[in-house]
C-alpha positions in Angstrom: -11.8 -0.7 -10.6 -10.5 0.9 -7.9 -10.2 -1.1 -4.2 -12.8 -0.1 -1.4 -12.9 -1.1 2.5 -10.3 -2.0 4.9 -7.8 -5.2 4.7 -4.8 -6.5 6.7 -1.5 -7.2 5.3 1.5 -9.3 7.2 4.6 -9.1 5.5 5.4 -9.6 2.1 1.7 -9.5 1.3 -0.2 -7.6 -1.5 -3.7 -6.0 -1.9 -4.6 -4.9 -6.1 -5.7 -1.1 -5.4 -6.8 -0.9 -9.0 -7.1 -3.6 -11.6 -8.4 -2.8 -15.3 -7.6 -3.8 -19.2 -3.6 -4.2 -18.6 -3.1 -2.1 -16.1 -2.4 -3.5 -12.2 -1.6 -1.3 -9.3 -0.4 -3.4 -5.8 0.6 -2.2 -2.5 2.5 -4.4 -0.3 4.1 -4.5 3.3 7.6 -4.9 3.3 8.0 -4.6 7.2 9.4 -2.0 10.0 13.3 -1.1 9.2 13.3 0.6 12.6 10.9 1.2 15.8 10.2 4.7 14.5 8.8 3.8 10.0 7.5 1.5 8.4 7.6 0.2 4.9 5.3 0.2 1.8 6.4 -1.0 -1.9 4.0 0.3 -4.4 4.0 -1.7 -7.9 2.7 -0.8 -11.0 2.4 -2.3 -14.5 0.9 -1.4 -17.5 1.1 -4.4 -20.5 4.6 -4.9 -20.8 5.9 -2.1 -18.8 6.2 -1.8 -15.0 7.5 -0.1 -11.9 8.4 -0.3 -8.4 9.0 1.6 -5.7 9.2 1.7 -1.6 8.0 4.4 0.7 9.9 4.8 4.2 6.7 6.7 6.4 7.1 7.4 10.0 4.8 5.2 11.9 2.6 8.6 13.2 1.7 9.5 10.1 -2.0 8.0 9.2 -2.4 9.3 6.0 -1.1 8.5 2.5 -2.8 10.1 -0.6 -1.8 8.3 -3.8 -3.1 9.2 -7.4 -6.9 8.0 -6.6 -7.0 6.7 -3.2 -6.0 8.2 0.5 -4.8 5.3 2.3 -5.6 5.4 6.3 -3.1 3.4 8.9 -5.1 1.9 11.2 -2.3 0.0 13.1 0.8 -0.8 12.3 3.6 -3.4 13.7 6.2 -5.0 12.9 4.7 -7.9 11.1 1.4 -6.8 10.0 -0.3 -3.4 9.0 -4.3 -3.0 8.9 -5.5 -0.2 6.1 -8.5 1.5 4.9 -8.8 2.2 1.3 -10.8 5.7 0.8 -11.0 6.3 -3.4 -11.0 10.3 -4.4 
């Protein structure tokens, strides 16, 4: 299952994008390291094997495409970030 709609995140939190036997994508909001980007860790795990990693994206950019799913800013701040989850 892949994740549909819009949600807001404040720091430290997670949304599942897709969930299914095993297998558990996350995004999560790890904060503003400066005025100008902003901070996304993307998890993934797969039975007993997993991975992390953070993207650094300037806060003007609105659109992250991922394996299955564009991913729209709609506002961003230094404690919260609301998206919208588009699948492809």
């Amino acid at each position: 299952m892949v994740y549909r709609g819009e949600c807001s995140l404040k720091i430290n939190e997670r949304v599942k994008m897709k969930t299914g036997w095993l297998r558990k994508d996350e995004l999560i909001y790890t904060g503003m390291p400066n005025d100008h980007t902003y901070s996304l860790a993307m998890t993934w795990s797969f039975a007993h094997n997993s991975m992390a990693y953070n993207l650094f994206i300037p806060v003007n950019q609105k659109e992250i495409r991922h394996d299955y799913v564009t991913i729209i800013v709609k506002r961003v701040t230094s404690t919260g970030i609301d998206l919208e989850f588009q699948p492809r």
